[in-house]
C-alpha positions, 0 to 999 in steps of 0.5 A, spaced: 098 274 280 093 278 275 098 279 270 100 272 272 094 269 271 093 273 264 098 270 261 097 263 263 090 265 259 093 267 253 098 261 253 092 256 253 088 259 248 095 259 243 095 251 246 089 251 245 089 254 236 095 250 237 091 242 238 085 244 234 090 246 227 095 239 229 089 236 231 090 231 225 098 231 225 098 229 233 092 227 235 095 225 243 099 230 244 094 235 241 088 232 245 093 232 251 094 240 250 087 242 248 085 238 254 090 242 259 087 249 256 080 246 258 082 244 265 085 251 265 079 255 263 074 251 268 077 251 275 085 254 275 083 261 272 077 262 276 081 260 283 086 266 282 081 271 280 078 269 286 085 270 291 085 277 289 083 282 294 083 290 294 083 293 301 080 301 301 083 305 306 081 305 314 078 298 312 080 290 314 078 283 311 079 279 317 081 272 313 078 265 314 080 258 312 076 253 312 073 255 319 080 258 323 082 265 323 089 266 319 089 273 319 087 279 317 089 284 311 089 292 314 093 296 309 090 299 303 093 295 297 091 290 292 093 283 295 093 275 293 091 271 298 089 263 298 083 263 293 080 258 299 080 263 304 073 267 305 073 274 310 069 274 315 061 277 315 061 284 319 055 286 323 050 291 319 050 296 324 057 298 323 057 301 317 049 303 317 048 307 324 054 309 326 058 312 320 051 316 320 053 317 327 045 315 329 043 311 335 042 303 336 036 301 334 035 293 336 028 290 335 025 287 341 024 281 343 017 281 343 015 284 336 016 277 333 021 278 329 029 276 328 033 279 333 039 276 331 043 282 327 043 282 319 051 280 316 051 284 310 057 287 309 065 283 309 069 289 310 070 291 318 071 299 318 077 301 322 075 308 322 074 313 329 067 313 329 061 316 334 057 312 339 050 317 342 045 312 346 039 315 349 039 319 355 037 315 362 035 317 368 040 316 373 041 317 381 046 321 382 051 320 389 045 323 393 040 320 390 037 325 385 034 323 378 037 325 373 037 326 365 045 324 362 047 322 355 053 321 353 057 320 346 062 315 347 069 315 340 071 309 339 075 304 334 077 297 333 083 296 335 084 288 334 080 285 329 080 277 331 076 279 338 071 284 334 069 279 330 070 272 334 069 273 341 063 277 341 056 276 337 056 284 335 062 288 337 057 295 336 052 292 340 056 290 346 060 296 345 053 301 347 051 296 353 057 296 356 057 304 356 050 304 358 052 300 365 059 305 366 055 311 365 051 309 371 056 306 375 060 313 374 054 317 375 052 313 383 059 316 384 058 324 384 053 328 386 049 332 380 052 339 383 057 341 390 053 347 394 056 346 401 061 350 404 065 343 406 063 339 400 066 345 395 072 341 393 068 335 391 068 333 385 061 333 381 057 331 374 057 339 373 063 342 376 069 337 374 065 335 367 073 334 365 075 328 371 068 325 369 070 324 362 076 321 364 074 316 369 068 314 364 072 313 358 077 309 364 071 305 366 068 303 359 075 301 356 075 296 362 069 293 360 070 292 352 077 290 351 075 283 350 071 286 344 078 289 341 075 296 342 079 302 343 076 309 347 079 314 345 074 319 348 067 319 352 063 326 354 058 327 357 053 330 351 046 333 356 046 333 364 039 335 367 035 334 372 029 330 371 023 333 369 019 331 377 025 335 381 027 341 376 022 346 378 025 344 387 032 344 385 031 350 381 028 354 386 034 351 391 040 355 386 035 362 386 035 361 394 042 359 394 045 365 389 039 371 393 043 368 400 049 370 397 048 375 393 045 378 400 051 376 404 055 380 399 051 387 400 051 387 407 059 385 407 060 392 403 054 395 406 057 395 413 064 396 411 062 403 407 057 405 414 064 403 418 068 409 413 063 414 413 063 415 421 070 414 420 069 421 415 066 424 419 070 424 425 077 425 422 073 431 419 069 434 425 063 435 421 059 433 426 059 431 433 054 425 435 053 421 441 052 413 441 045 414 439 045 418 433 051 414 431 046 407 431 040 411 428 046 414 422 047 406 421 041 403 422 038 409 416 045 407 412 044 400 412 036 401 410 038 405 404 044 400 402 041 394 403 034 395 400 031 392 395 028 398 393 030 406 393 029 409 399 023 415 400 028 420 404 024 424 409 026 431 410 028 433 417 027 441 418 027 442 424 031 441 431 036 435 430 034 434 436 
């Protein structure tokens, strides 16, 4: 159609020349032309400009004409289209703060200004992009606060739904992940520290579950939108700050109790093999009291915190 549209340029401006130099042989037939070439120059030839379209890699044009949804143009090319259909505006923050991989910002209803999102843009981005939302505070499964944020990658997958069945795609997208991340969130505890809860899934322990079941979560809740989740991972996982301070001195006296049972457990079974030594070889007879008083002494060296001060017996054993 450009090349087209080029020759019929030339072809009128020879049609033109033509009646201008005929003008006085063949004034009708030479105003006819010169009319047509005219006509030519004011309307036709800018509608056909108008028609072409040049699509960029990983970019869409989501057609209109005169208000109804025709199609979109997806592959990158140069393309001819009705000069009459007009693409469809795309929301600003789809091109500004997410292919930064920067944070939504909306400005509130109450600072006076339009909350409405500026329509800059005509081309709708198909590439994977990354979504990061603020951290919240969330209770998990036992009630404990917590600080979480996560980054949500995601694309459009059907244009026509991103752009007609929801006012801002982008917004949309980061308020349905902020309702499944709290949803998910109520389902695991922050972290499995019983004996009986030691298959339980938790936010820390099965990061990877997790992961899986938000990314689940959030496709459910944007399919109208024509978005596709790709992935969504937790980013930051703490508590909050007015219960750090317990739940830290909890995992020390969770990790001193066991690395005690796991002294004491050896402490015994070397006590046990020592009188064992002692006996195959006949090294020394004891009875029942010395024995308790050899383990008690053992038991004090091994299980100290301390290194044990040895007294010296240089007397009598007895």
């Amino acid at each position: 159609m450009l090349l087209l549209n080029l020759a019929l340029i030339v072809v009128s401006i020879a049609i033109f020349i033509w009646g201008v130099i005929h003008i006085d042989q063949q004034q009708t037939l030479a105003g006819i032309l010169m009319g047509v070439a005219i006509f030519y120059w004011c309307l036709p030839v800018w509608l056909l400009f108008a028609g072409l379209r040049v699509v960029h890699p990983n970019e869409a044009l989501v057609m209109t004409l005169f208000g109804k949804y025709v199609g979109t143009l997806k592959g990158a090319g140069f393309y001819f289209v009705n000069p009459f259909m007009t693409a469809a505006p795309v929301p600003k923050a789809s091109h500004s703060e997410l292919a930064a991989g920067g944070e939504l910002e909306t400005e509130s209803a109450t600072s006076g200004k339009k909350n409405n999102p500026a329509l800059v843009k005509k081309r709708l981005s198909l590439k994977t992009m990354a979504l990061s939302n603020n951290k919240q505070k969330v209770n998990d499964k036992l009630g404990n606060p917590i600080i979480i944020s996560i980054v949500v990658i995601w694309r459009v997958a059907d244009t026509a739904k991103a752009i007609f069945d929801v006012d801002n795609f982008v917004d949309y997208l980061s308020i349905q992940s902020d309702s499944a991340l709290r949803n998910i969130v109520r389902l695991y505890p922050y972290d499995a520290t019983d004996d009986e809860d030691a298959n339980e899934k938790s936010l820390r322990g099965s990061s990877m579950e997790v992961s899986q079941k938000l990314a689940e979560e959030i496709q459910s809740k944007v399919d109208v939108a024509g978005i596709e989740i790709i992935e969504a991972k937790i980013t930051h996982l703490a508590y909050a700050p007015e219960i750090a301070a317990a739940m830290l001195q909890r995992q020390q006296a969770s990790a001193i109790v066991d690395a005690r049972q796991l002294i004491v457990e050896g402490a015994v079974g070397m006590v046990e093999m020592a009188i064992e030594k002692l006996n195959e070889q006949s090294v020394v007879e004891l009875d029942e009291e010395r024995k308790a008083a050899m383990v008690s002494n053992l038991m004090v060296v091994l299980c100290g915190n301390r290194d044990a001060q040895p007294v010296v017996n240089s007397g009598s054993l007895y």
